[in-house]
DOLUMFI-643909 format. One line per field, with one value per residue (C-alpha): y, x, z; chain; residue number from 1; residue in three letters. Coordinates in pm, 1 decimal. Each point is the difference from the previous one (the first is absolute). Layout:
c2 c(Y|...)
c1 c(X|...)
c3 c(Z|...)
chain c(A|...)
resi c(NUM|...)
resn c(ALA|...)
END
This chain:
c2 c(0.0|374.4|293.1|387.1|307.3|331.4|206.1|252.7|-254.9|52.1|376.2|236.8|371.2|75.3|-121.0|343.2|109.7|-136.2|210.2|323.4|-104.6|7.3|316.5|130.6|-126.9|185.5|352.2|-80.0|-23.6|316.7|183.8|-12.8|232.7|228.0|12.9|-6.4|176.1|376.7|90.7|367.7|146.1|-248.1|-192.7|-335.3|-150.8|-62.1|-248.6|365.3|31.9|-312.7|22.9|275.5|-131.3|-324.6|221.4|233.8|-219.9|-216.5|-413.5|19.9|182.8|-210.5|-274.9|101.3|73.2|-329.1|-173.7|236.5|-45.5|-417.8|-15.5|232.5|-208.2|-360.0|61.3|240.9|-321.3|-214.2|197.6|-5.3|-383.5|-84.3|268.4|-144.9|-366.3|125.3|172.0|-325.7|-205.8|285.8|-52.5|-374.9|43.7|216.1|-267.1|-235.3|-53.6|108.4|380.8|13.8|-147.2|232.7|286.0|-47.0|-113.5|223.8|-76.7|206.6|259.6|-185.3|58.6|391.1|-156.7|37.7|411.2|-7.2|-159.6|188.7|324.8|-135.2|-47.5|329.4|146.1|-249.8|92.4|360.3|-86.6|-208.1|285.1|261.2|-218.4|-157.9|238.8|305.7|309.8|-104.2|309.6|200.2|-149.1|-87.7|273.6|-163.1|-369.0|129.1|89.9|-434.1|-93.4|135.0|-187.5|-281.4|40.9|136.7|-351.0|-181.4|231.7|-57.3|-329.6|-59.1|183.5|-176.7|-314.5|171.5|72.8|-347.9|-155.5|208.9|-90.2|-367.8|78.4|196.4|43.4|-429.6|-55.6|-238.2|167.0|-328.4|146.1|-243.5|-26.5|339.7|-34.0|225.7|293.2|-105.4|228.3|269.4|-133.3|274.4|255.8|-91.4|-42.2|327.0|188.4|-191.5|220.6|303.3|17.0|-71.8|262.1|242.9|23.0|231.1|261.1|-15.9|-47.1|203.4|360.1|22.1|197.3|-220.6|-312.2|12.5|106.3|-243.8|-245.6|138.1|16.8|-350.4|-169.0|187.5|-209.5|-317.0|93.3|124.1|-356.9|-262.8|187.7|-95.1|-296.1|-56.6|94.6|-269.2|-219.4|-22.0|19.0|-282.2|-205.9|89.9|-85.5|-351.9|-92.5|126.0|-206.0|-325.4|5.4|23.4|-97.9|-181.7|4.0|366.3|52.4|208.4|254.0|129.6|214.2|104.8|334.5|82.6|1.9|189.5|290.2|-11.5|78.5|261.3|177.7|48.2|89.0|283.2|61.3|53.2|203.6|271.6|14.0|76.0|224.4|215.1|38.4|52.8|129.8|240.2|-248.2|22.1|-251.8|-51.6|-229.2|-152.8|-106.3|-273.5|-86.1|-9.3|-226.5|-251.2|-71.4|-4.7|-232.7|-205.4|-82.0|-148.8|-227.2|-84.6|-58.1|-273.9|-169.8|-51.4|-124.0|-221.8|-117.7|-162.4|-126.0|-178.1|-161.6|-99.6|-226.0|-110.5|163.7|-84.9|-345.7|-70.1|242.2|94.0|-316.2|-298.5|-259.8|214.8|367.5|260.2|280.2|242.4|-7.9|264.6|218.6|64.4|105.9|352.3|105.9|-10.9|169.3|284.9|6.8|85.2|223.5|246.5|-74.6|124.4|353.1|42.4|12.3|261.0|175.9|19.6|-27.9|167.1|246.0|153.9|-22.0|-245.5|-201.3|57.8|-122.5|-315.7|29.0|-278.3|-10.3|81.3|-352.6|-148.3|17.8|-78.8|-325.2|-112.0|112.5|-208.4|-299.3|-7.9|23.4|-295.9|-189.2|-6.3|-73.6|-310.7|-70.5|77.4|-257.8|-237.9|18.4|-40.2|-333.6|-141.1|68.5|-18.6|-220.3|-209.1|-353.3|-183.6|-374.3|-101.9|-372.8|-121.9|-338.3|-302.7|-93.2)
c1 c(0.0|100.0|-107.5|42.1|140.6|44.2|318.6|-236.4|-106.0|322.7|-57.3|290.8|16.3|141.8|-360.7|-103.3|223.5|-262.2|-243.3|258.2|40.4|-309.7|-93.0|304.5|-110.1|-344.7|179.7|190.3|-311.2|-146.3|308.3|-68.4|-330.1|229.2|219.9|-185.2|-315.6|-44.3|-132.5|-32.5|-134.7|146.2|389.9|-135.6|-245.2|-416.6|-251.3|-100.3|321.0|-73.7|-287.9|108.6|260.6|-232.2|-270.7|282.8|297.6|114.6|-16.8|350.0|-104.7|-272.9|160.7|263.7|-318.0|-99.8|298.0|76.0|-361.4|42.3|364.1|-103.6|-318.6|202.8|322.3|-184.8|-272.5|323.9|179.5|-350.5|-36.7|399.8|-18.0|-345.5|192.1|321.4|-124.7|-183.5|296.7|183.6|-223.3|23.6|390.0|10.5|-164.8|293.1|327.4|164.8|-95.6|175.9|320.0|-21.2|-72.2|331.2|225.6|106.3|-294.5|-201.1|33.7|-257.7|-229.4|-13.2|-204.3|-281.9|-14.9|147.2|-276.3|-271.8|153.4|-37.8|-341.3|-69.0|179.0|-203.9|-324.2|69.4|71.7|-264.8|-255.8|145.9|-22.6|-352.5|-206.9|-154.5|-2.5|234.2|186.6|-218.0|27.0|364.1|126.9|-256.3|183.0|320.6|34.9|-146.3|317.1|218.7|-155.2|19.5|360.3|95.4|-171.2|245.8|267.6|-27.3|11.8|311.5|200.4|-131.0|137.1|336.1|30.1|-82.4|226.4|329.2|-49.8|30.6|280.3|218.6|-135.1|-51.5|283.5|-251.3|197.0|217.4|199.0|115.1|-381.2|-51.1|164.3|-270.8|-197.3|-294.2|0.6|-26.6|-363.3|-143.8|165.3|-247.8|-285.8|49.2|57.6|-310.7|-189.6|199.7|-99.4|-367.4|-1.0|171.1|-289.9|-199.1|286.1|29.7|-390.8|-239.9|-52.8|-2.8|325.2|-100.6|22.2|245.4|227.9|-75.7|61.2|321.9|159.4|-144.6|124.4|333.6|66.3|-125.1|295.0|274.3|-23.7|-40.3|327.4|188.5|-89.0|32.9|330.0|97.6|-169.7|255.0|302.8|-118.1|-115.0|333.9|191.1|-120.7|-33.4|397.2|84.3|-244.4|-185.3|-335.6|-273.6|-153.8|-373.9|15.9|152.2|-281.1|8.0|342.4|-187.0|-243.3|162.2|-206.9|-310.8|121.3|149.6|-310.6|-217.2|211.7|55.6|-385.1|-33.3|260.5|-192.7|-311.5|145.2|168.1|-342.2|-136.4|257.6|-78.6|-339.9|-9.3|280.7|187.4|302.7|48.3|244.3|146.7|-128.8|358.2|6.1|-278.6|226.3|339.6|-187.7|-177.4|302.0|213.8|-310.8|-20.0|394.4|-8.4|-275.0|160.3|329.1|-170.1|-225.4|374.4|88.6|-261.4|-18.8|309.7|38.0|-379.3|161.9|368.4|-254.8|-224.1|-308.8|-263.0|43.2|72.7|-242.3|-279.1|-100.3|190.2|-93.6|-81.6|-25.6|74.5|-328.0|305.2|15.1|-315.1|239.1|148.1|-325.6|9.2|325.5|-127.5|-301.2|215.8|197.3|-300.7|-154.6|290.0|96.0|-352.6|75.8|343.7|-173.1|-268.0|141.4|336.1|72.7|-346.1|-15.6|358.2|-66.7|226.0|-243.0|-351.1|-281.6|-164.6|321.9|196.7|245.3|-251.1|-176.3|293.6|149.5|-363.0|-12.6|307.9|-208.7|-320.8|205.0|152.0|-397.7|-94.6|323.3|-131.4|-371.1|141.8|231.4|-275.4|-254.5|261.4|83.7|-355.2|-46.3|319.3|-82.7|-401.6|-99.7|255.0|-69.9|310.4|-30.7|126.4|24.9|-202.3|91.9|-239.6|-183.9)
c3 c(0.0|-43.1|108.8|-182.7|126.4|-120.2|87.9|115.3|291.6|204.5|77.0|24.1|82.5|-373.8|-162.4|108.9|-286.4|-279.7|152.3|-37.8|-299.0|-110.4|112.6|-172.6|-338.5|43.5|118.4|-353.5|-205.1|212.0|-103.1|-409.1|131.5|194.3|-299.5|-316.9|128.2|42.4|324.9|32.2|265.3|264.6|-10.5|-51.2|-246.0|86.8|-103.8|-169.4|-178.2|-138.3|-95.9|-182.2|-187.8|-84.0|-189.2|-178.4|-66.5|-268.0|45.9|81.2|282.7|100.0|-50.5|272.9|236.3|-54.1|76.6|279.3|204.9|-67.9|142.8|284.7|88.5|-25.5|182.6|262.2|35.6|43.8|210.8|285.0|-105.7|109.8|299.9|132.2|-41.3|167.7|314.8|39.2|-27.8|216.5|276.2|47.1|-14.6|286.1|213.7|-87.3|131.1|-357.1|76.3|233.4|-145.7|-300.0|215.7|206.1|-317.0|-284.3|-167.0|220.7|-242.7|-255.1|238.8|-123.0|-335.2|219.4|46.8|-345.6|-146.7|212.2|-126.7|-372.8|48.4|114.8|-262.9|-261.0|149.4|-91.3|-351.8|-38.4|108.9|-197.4|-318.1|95.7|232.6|-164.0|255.8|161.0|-39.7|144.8|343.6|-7.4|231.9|276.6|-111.0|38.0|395.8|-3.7|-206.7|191.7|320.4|-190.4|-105.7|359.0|153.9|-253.7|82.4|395.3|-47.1|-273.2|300.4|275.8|-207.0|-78.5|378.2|95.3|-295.4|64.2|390.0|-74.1|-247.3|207.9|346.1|53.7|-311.2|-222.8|-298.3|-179.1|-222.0|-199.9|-123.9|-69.0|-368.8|-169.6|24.3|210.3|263.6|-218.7|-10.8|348.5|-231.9|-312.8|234.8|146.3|-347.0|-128.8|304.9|-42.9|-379.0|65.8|260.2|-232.9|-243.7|181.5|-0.3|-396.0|-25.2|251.6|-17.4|401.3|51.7|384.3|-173.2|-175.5|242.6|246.0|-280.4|-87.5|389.7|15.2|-342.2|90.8|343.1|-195.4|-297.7|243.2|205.4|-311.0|-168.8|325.2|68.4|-343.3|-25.1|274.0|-172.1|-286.9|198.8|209.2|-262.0|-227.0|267.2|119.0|-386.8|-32.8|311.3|24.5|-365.8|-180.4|175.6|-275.7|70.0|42.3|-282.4|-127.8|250.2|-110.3|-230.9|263.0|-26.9|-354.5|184.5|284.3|-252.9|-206.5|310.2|164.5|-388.8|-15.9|361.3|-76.0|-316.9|187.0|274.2|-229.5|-202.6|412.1|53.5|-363.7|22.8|401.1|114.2|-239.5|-141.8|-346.4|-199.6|-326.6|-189.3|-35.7|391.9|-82.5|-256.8|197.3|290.3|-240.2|-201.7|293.2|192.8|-369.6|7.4|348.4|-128.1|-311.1|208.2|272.0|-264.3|-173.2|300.0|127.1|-321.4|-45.5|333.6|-72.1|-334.3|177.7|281.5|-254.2|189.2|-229.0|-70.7|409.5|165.4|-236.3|-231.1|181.9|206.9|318.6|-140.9|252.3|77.6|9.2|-428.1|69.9|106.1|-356.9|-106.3|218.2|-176.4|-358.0|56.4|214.2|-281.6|-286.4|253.6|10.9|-334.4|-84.6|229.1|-128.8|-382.0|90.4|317.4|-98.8|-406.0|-73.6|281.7|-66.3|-380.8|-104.0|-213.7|-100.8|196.5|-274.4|-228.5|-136.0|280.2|257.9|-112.4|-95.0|353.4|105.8|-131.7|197.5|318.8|-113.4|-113.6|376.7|125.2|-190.3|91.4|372.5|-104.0|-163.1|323.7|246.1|-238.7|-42.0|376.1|120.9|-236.1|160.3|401.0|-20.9|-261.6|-121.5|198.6|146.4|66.5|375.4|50.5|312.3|151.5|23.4|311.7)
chain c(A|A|A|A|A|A|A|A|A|A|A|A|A|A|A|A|A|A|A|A|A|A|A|A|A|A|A|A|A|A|A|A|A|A|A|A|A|A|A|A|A|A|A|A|A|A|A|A|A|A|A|A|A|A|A|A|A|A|A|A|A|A|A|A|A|A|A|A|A|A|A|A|A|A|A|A|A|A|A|A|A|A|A|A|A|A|A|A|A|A|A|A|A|A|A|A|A|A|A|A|A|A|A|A|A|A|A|A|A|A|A|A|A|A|A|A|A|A|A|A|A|A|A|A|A|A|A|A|A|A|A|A|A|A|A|A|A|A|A|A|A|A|A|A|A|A|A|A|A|A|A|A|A|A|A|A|A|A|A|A|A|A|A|A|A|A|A|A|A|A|A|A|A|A|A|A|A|A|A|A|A|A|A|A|A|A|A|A|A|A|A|A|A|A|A|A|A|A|A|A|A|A|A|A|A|A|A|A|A|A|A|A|A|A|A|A|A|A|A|A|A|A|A|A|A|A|A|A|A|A|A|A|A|A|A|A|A|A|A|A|A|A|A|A|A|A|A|A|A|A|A|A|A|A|A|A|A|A|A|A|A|A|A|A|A|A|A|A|A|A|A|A|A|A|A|A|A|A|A|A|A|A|A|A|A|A|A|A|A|A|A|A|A|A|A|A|A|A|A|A|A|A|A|A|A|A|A|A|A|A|A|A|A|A|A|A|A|A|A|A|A|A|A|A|A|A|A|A|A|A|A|A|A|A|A|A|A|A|A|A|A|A|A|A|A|A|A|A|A|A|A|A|A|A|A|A|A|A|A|A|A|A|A|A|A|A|A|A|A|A|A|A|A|A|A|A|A|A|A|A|A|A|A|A|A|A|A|A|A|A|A|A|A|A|A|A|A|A|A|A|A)
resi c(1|2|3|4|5|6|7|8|9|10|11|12|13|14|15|16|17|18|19|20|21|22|23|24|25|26|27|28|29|30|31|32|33|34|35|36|37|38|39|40|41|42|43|44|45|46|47|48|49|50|51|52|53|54|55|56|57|58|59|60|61|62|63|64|65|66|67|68|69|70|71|72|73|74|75|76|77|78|79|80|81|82|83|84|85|86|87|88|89|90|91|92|93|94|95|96|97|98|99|100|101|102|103|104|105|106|107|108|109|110|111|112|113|114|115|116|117|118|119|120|121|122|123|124|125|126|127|128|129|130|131|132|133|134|135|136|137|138|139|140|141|142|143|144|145|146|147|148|149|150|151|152|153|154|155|156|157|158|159|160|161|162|163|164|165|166|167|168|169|170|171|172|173|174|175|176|177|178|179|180|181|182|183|184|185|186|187|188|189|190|191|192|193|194|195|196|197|198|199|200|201|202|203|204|205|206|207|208|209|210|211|212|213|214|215|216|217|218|219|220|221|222|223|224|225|226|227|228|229|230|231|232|233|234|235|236|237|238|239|240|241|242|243|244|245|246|247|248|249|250|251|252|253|254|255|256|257|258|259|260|261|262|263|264|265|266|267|268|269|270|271|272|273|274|275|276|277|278|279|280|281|282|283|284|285|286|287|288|289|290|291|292|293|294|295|296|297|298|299|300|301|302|303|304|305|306|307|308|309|310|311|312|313|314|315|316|317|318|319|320|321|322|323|324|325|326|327|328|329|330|331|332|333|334|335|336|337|338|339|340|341|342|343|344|345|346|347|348|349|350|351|352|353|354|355|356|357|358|359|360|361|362|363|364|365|366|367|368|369|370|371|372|373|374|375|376|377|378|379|380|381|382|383|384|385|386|387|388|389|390|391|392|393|394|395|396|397|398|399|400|401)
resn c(UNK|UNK|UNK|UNK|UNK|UNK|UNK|UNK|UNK|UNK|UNK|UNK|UNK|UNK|UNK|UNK|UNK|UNK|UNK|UNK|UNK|UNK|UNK|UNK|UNK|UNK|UNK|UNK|UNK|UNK|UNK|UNK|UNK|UNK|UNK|UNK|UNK|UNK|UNK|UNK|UNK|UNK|UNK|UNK|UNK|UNK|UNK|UNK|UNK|UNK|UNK|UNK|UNK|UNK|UNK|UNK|UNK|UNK|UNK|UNK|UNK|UNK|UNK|UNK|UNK|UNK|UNK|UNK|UNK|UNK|UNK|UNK|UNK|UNK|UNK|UNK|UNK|UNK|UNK|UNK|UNK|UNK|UNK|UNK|UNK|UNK|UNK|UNK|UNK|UNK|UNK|UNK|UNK|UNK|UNK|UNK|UNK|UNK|UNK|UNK|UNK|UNK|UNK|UNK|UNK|UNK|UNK|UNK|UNK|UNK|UNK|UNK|UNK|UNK|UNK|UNK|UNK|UNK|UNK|UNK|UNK|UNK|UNK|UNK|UNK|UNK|UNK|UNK|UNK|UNK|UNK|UNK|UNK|UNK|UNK|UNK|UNK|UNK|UNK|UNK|UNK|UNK|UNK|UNK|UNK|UNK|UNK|UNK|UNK|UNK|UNK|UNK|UNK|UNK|UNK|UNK|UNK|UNK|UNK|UNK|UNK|UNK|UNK|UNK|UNK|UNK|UNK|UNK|UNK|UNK|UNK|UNK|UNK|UNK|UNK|UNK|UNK|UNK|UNK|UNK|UNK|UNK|UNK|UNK|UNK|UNK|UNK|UNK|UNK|UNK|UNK|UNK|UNK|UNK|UNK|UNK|UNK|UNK|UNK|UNK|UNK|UNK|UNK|UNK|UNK|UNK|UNK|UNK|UNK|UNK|UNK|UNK|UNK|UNK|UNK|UNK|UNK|UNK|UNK|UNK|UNK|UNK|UNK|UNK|UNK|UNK|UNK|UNK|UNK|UNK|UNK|UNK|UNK|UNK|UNK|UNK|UNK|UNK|UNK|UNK|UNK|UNK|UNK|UNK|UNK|UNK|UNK|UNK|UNK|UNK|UNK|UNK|UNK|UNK|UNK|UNK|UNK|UNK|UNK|UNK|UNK|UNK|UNK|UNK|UNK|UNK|UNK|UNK|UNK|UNK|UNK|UNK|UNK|UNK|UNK|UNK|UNK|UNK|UNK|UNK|UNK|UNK|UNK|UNK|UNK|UNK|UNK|UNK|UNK|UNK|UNK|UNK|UNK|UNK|UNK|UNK|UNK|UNK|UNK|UNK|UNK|UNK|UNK|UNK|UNK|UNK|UNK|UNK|UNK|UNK|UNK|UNK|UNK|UNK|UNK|UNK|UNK|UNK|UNK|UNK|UNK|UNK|UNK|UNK|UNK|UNK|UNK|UNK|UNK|UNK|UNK|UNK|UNK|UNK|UNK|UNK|UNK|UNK|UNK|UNK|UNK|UNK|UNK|UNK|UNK|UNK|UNK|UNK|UNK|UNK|UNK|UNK|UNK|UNK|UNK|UNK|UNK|UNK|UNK|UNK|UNK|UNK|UNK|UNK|UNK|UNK|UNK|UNK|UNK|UNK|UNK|UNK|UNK|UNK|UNK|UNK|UNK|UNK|UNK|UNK|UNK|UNK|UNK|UNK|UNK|UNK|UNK|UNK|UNK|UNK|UNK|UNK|UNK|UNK|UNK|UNK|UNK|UNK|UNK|UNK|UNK)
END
């Protein structure tokens, strides 16, 4: 006789990564609105602008619409499905004996996919009712005081989990070195910027002077302590990797720092847009364009890296489609969807905004395309992914009576 198992069955903190994922892929398909569609009046698109653009465009337009409102729906119904499934999982971990090991090993950091994933779906939610809700608009400035509660309730509790986390590590000396070969604990520092961003928006979006200052003091703190711990982060894990190795399931997370740039680029982004319209500072077009490039090189730089250190242990064929694939292969989804995101700003905020190529030109779609081929990469990885850990069946023999 035999009995069938998913992958999925044996939960693990990282599975919170499909839902991030996820809800990544649907901010993508958001962002070809907040691109391609003119929104006067207010600095993101409407179900209104839309609208618009539906009755007066071309096909190609409405073809875009189309493919925009589908990938938003899907990936923003996947990323509640996986969350819904995770905190689940989540909670029936915590009542066994394995929580607590993680929790006092260098792994406790993978326990910050939990905050990290909350703040996604806030920031999903909001992209989802801008693209779905009509009005909307017209009752944002009372939604925006509730998003930062929300965000602040995330916030409070990503740095009750850092405080807890670096007391084991250094205070009771659960830190092992020679397993901390990757970039892992850089993972409170993405959490964290994943707040700070979200809590950002209502200093580039409301017209409350109130709001959006309170926003701005608030996503400041939120940027100032994800850079630093950040920062040790990447020593730490460069230095254990120099001394003791890879740590080869976390492979993936050595390019956790294209997500983390990504969401502290647009939190900056949003802040000087709060700071302009609020506050009296005026810059040059060319400072978006210094910090995005800058921001863009640093990604380009650790997806070089990561990458080659993923082909040199033969990641893929060990951790992601082998015998017993590893739930920490979600973690290379996160990177390439960082990567089209600010790929997508860097086109439009940078290039276009300090008129170095034409907004719809042939460059402007040409260096486009590489930003939408990277989008559809991870839709393939995430799809491919899912099939392997949730529905693909593995045979486990079970001994005779």
């Amino acid at each position: 006789m035999s009995t069938f198992t998913r992958p999925a069955d044996t939960w693990s903190p990282p599975y919170f990564l499909a839902a991030l994922g996820a809800g990544g892929l649907a901010v993508t398909f958001f962002l070809w609105l907040y691109m391609w569609v003119p929104h006067p009046g207010q600095p993101v698109p409407i179900f209104e602008d839309v609208v618009r653009l539906w009755g007066n465009g071309n096909p190609v337009q409405q073809a875009m619409i189309v493919g925009a409102y589908l990938g938003l729906a899907f990936f923003a119904g996947l990323h509640v499905k996986h969350l819904i499934w995770n905190l689940g999982r989540y909670a029936a971990f915590k009542r066994t004996p394995a929580f607590a090991k993680v929790q006092n090993s260098n792994a406790g950091a993978s326990l910050f996919s939990l905050p990290l994933t909350l703040a996604m779906t806030i920031n999903v939610g909001f992209s989802v009712g801008l693209a779905f809700v009509p009005g909307l608009w017209g009752v944002v400035e009372y939604l925006f005081p509730l998003a930062l509660i929300a965000f602040a309730a995330v916030g409070i509790m990503t740095l009750r989990m850092m405080g807890a986390h670096l007391a084991r590590m250094s205070v009771a000396g659960a830190f092992d070195m020679t397993k901390a070969g990757s970039f892992l604990q850089i993972q409170p520092a993405f959490a964290l910027g994943m707040v700070g961003v979200g809590m950002a928006a209502p200093a580039a979006m409301s017209t409350s002077a109130t709001t959006a200052g309170i926003a701005l003091i608030l996503s400041t703190l939120l940027l100032v302590i994800s850079v630093i711990w950040a920062v040790i982060g990447v020593v730490l894990g460069l230095a254990a990797k120099l001394q003791h190795g890879s740590d080869a399931d976390q492979i993936p997370s050595l390019m956790i720092i294209v997500p983390v740039t990504t969401v502290l680029g647009i939190l900056l982004l949003r802040q000087n847009h709060g700071l302009h319209v609020h506050f009296g500072v005026h810059g040059a077009p060319g400072d978006d364009l210094w910090m995005l490039t800058a921001l863009l090189a640093l990604q380009i730089a650790f997806l070089g890296f990561g990458w080659s250190v993923l082909k040199h242990h033969d990641y893929a064929s060990r951790f992601m489609w082998g015998a017993k694939p590893s739930a920490s292969a979600y973690g290379l989804i996160c990177p390439g969807v960082a990567f089209s995101v600010l790929l997508q700003f860097w086109i439009n905020s940078a290039l276009v905004g300090a008129g170095l190529i034409a907004e719809f030109s042939v460059a402007y779609w040409a260096l486009t395309s590489v930003s939408v081929l990277a989008q559809f990469a991870m839709v393939v990885l995430l799809l491919a992914l899912n099939r392997r850990h949730f529905s693909a069946m593995q045979a486990t023999a079970v001994p005779a009576e």
